[in-house]
C-alpha positions as CSV (number, residue, x, y, z in Angstrom):
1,X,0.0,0.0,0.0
2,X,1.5,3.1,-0.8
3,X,2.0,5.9,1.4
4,X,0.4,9.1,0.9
5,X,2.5,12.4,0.2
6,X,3.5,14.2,3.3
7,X,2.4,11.1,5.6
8,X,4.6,9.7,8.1
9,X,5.7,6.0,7.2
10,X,4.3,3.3,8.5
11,X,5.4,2.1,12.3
12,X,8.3,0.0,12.0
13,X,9.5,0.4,8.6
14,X,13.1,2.5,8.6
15,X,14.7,4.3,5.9
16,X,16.8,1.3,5.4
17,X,14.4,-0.8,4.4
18,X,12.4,1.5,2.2
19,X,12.9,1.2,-1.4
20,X,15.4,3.6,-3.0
21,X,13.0,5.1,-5.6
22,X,10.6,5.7,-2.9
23,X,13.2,7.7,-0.8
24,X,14.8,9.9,-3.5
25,X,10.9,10.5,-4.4
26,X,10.7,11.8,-0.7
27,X,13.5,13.7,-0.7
28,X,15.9,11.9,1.0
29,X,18.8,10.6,-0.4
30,X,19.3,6.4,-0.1
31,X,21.4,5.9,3.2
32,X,24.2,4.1,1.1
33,X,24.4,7.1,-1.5
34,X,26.1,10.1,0.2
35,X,25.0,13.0,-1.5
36,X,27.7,14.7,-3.7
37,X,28.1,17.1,-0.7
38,X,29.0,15.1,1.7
39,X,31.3,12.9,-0.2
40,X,33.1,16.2,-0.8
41,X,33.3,17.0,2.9
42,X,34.6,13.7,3.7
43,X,37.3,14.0,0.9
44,X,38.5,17.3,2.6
45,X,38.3,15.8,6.2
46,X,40.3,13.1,5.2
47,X,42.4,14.8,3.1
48,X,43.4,17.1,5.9
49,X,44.0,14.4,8.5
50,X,45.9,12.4,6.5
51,X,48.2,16.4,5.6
52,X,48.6,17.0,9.6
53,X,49.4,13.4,10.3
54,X,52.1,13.9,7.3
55,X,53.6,17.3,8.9
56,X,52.9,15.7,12.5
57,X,55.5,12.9,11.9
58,X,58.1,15.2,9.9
59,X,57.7,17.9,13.2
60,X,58.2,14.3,15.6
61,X,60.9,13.1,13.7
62,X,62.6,16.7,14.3
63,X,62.1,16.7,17.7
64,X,63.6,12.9,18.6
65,X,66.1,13.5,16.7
66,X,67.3,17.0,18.0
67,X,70.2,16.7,20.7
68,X,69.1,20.1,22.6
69,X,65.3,18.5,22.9
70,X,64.8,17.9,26.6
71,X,65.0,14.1,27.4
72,X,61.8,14.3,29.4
73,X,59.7,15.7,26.5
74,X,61.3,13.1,23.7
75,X,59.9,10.5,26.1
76,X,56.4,12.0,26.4
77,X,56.8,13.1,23.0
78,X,57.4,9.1,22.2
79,X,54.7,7.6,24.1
80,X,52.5,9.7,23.2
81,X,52.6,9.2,19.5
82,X,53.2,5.4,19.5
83,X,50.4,4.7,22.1
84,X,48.1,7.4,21.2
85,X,48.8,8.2,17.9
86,X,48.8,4.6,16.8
87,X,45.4,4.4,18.5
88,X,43.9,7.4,17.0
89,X,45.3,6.2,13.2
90,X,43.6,3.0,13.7
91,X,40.7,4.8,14.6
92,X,40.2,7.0,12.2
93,X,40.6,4.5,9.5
94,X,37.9,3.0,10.9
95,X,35.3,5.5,10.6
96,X,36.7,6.0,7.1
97,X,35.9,2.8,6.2
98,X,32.3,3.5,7.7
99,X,31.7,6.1,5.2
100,X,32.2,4.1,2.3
101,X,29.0,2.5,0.8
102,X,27.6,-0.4,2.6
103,X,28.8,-3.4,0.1
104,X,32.4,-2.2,0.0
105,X,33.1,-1.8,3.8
106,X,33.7,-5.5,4.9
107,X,35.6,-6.1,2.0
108,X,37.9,-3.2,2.3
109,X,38.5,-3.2,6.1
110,X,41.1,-5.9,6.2
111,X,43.0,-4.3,3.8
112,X,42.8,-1.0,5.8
113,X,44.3,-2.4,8.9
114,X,47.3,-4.0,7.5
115,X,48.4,-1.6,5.3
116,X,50.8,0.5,7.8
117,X,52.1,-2.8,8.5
118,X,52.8,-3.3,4.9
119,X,53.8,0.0,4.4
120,X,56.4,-0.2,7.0
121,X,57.4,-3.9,5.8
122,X,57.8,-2.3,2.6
123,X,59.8,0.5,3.6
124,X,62.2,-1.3,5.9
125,X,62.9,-4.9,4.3
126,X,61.6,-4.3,0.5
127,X,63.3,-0.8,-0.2
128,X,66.5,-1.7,1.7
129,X,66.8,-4.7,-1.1
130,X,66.1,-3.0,-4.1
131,X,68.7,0.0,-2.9
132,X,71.3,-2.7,-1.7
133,X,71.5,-4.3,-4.8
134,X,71.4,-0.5,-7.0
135,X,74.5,0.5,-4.7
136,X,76.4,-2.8,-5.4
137,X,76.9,-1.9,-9.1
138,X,78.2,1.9,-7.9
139,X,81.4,3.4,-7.0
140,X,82.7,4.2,-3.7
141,X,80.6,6.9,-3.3
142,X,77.6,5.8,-5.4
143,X,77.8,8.9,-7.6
144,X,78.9,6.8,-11.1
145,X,77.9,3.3,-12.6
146,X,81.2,0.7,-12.3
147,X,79.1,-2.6,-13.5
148,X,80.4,-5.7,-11.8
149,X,83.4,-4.5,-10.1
150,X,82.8,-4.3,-6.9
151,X,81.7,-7.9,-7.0
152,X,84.9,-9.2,-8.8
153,X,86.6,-7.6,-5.6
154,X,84.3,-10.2,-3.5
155,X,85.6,-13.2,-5.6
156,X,89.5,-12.3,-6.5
157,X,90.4,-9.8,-3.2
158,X,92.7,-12.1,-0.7
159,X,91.0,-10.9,2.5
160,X,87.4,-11.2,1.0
161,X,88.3,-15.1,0.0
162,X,89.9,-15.9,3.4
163,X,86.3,-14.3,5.1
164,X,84.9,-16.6,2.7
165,X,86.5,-19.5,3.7
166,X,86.3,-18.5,7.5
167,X,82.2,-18.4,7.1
168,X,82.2,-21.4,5.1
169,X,84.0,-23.0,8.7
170,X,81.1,-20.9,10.9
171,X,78.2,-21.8,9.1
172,X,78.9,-26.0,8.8
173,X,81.3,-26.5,12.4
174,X,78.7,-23.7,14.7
175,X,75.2,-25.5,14.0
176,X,77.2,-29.0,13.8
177,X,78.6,-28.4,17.2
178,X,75.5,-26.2,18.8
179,X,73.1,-29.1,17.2
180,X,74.6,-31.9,18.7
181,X,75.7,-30.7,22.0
182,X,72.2,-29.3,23.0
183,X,70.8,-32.7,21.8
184,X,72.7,-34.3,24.1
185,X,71.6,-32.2,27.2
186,X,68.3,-31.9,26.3
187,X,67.6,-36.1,26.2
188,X,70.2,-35.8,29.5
189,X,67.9,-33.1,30.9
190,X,64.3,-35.1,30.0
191,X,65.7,-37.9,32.1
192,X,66.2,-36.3,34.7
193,X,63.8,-36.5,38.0
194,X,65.0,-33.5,40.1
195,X,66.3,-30.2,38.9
196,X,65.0,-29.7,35.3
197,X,64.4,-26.9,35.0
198,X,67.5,-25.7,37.3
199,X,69.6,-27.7,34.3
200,X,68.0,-26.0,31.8
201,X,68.2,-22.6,32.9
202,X,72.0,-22.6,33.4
203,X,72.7,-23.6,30.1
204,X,70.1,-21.4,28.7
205,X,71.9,-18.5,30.9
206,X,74.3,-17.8,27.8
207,X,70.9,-16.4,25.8
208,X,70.0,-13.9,27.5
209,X,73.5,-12.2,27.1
210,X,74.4,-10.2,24.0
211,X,77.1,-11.4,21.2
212,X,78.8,-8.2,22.6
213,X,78.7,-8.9,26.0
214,X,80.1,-12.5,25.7
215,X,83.0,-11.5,23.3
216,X,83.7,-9.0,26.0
217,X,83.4,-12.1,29.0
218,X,85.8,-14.5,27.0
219,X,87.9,-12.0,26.1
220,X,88.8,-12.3,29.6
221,X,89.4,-16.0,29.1
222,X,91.6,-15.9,26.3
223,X,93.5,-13.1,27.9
224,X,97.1,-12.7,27.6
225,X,99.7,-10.5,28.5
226,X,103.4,-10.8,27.2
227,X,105.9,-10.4,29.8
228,X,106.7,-7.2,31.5
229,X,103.2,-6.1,31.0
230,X,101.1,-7.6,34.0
231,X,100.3,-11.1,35.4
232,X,97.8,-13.2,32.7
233,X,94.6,-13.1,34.5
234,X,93.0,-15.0,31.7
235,X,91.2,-18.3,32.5
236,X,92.8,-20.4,29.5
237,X,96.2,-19.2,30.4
238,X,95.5,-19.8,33.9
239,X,94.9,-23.3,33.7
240,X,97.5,-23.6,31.3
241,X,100.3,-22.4,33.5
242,X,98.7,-24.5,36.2
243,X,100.4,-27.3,34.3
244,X,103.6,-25.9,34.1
245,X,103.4,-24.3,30.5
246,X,104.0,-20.5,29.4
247,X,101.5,-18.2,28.4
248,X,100.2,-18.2,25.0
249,X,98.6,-15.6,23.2
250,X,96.1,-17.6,22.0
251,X,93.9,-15.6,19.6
252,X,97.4,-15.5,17.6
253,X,97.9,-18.9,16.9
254,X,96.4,-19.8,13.1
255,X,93.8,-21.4,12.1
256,X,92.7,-22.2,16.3
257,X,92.1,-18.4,16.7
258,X,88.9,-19.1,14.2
259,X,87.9,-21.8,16.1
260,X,87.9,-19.8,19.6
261,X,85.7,-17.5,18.4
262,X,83.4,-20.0,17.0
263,X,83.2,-21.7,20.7
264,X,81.4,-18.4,21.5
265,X,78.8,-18.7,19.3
266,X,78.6,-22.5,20.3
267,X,78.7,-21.9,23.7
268,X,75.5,-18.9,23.6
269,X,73.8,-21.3,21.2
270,X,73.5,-24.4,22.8
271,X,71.0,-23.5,25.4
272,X,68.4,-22.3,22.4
273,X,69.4,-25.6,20.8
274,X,68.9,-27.8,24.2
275,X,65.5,-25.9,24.5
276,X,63.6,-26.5,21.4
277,X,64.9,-29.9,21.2
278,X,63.6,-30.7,24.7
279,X,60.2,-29.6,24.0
280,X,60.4,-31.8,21.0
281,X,61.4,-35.0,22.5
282,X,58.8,-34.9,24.9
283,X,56.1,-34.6,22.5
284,X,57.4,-37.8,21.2
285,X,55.0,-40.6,22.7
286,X,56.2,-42.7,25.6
287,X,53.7,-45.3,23.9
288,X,56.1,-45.8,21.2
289,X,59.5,-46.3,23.2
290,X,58.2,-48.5,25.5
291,X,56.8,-50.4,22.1
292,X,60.7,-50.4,21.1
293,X,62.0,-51.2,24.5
294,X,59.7,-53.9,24.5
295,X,60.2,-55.5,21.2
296,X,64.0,-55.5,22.6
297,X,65.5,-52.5,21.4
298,X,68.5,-50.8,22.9
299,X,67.9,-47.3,24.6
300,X,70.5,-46.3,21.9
301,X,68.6,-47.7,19.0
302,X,65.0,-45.9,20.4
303,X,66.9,-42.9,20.0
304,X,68.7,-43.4,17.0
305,X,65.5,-45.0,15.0
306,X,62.5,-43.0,16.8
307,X,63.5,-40.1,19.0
308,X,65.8,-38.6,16.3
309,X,63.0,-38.6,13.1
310,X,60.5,-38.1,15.1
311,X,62.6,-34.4,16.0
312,X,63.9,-34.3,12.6
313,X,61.5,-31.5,12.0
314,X,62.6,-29.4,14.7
315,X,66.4,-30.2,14.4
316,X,66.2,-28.6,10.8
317,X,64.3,-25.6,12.0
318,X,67.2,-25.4,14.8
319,X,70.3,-25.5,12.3
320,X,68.5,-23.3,9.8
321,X,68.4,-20.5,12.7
322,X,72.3,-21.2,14.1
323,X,73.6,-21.3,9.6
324,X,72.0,-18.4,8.8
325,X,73.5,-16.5,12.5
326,X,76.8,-18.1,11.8
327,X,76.6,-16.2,7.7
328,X,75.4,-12.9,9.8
329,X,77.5,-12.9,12.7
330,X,79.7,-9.8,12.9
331,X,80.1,-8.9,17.0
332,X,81.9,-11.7,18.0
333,X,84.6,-10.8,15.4
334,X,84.8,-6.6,15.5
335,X,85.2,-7.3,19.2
336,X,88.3,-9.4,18.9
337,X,89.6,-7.3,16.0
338,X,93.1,-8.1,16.7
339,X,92.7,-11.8,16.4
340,X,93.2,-11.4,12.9
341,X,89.6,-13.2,12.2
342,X,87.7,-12.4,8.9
343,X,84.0,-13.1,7.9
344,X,81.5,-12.1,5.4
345,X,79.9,-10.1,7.4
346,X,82.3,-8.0,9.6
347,X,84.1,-7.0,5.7
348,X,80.8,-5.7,4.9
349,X,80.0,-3.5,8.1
350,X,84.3,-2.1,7.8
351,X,83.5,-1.9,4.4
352,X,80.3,0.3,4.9
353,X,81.4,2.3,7.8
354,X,85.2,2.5,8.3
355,X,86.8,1.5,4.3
356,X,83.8,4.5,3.1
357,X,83.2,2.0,-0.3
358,X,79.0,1.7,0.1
359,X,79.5,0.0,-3.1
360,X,81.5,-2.9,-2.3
361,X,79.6,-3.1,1.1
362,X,76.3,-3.1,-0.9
363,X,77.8,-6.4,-2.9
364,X,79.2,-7.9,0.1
365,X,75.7,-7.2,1.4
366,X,73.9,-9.3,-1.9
367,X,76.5,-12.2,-1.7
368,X,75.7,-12.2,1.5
369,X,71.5,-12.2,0.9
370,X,72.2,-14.6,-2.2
371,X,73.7,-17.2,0.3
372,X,71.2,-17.3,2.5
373,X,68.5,-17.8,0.0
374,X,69.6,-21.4,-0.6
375,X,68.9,-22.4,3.3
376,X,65.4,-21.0,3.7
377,X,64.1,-23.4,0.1
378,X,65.8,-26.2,1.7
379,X,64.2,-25.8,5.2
380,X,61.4,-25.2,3.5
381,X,60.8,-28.2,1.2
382,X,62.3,-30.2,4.4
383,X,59.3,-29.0,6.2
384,X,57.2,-30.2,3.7
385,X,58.4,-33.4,3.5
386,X,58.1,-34.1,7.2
387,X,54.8,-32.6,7.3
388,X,54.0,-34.9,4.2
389,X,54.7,-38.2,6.0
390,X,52.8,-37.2,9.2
């Protein structure tokens, strides 16, 4: 039944509901069809906020980065745009997304929220890459093209092929070593009926410390002093006087001084390695040993044959993480800089920052990306292999 011209509709029907035609023959506009007005005002509000938010940051980014600022205000300054600013961003994307018409706000909304994260993605790990590889082909100073040079100074230089060689060492003895060792102490650890997690927590203890902050500890172990210069107060030396020997400067002695600094990194990387690999070996069921046990297997061979591929999964995922630290690591090295050490990755940050050559430190950089590549397809399609036979 229609309703009669300048009548109020009937009880319980809302403008929502009502037929389009029928409302534009009221005068009212359909409540998912803005008028051209107001799409106009919402183009200028969010044009403007998005214009202030733009001058907002730039005036921010001023501010944290001037060295008169007062500490107290960067702080406040700080926490107030990355807890309320975030908040009210968020926010007002929100209600922009409630302005657009009804059919498109459900499907756009997703999008919305997780584009700053993609922005910032984008702008941190996508735009580094691009530039990285641009720079490689550039000269010292990036102002002219040079081609492939700067990577024919990776392959042929002397220095750059013995950091080769010394990474190639890292990345096979450091997750070898780490792997096996934290394997051992983590089936130790699960046997154990007292003290667990005491066990596990001293051999963890090495995580929480930076790679900085242990060079720095065991460069008190390897310390030496040549005579005239101070008693050796360094643990090594120590116990090896104790048995009647000389001092040795020990970070001197070729090839062991590479393999010193790789017990660092073995030693900080066990615990993560006896961690994971504890939490997978007791998700193996005990239905299944005792099974073994039963059928007369040796506690050796339910390792060997079940504990071990039923963690192979895991134990990839661990020596994945420890090769691709061992290509990246840099700390341990710069700290013992007179041990005469070279890897990929502390030529790239001297090249960068103290040789002043962005262009052979952008190709180190690639080689070094290029490597790495190779290690994530083959945890990958390991992955999928385990999870294929599951």
């Amino acid at each position: 039944m229609d309703t009669p011209t300048g009548s109020e509709p009937p009880v319980g029907i809302d403008d929502a509901s009502r037929p389009a035609s029928v409302l534009a023959a009221e005068g009212a506009p359909p409540s998912d069809q803005p008028s051209p007005q107001l799409w106009i005002l919402r183009a200028g509000i969010a044009a403007a906020v998005i214009i202030g938010a733009y001058f907002g940051i730039l005036a921010t980014l001023d501010l944290l980065t001037d060295s008169d600022a007062s500490r107290t205000v960067i702080v406040a300054v700080a926490l107030l745009v990355g807890v309320v600013g975030v908040f009210a961003a968020y926010w007002l994307m929100d209600q922009g997304v409630n302005w657009l018409p009804r059919g498109w706000r459900e499907t756009v909304r997703p999008y919305v929220f997780i584009a700053p994260a993609l922005l910032a993605l984008g702008y941190f790990l996508i735009y580094p890459v691009f530039n990285t590889v641009f720079l490689s082909f550039r000269s010292a100073d990036g102002a002219s093209f040079v081609g492939l040079d700067n990577y024919d100074f990776v392959f042929t230089d002397a220095a750059m092929l013995r950091s080769i060689r010394n990474t190639a060492g890292w990345i096979v003895l450091v997750p070898l070593v780490a792997v096996l060792i934290g394997l051992l102490f983590a089936t130790l650890a699960d046997r154990l009926r007292h003290g667990e997690a005491v066990a596990k927590s001293l051999i963890f203890l090495p995580m929480a410390i930076s790679f900085v902050g242990a060079s720095v500890v065991w460069k008190f172990i390897y310390s030496y002093r040549p005579a005239g210069f101070g008693s050796n107060i360094g643990l090594v030396n120590g116990i090896w006087g104790a048995i009647g020997n000389d001092p040795v400067d020990w970070l001197a002695q070729r090839p062991w001084n590479n393999l010193m600094l790789m017990l660092i990194m073995v030693w900080m990387q066990t615990g993560f390695a006896m961690v994971v690999l504890s939490a997978a070996i007791k998700s193996v069921p005990d239905e299944i040993k005792e099974a073994a046990r039963i059928d007369g297997a040796t506690e050796w061979q339910v390792f060997r044959r079940i504990v071990v591929p039923s963690i192979m999964p895991t134990i990839v995922v661990v020596t994945t993480y420890m090769v691709i630290n061992s290509l990246k690591v840099f700390d341990i090295v710069f700290v013992f800089n007179r041990s005469g050490t070279e890897v990929i990755a502390e030529r790239m940050i001297r090249m960068f920052f103290l040789g002043n050559h962005d262009g052979r430190g952008a190709a180190i950089a690639v080689v070094l990306f290029v490597a790495v590549v190779p290690v994530m397809i083959w945890n990958v399609r390991q992955f999928r292999q385990q999870e294929a036979m599951r």
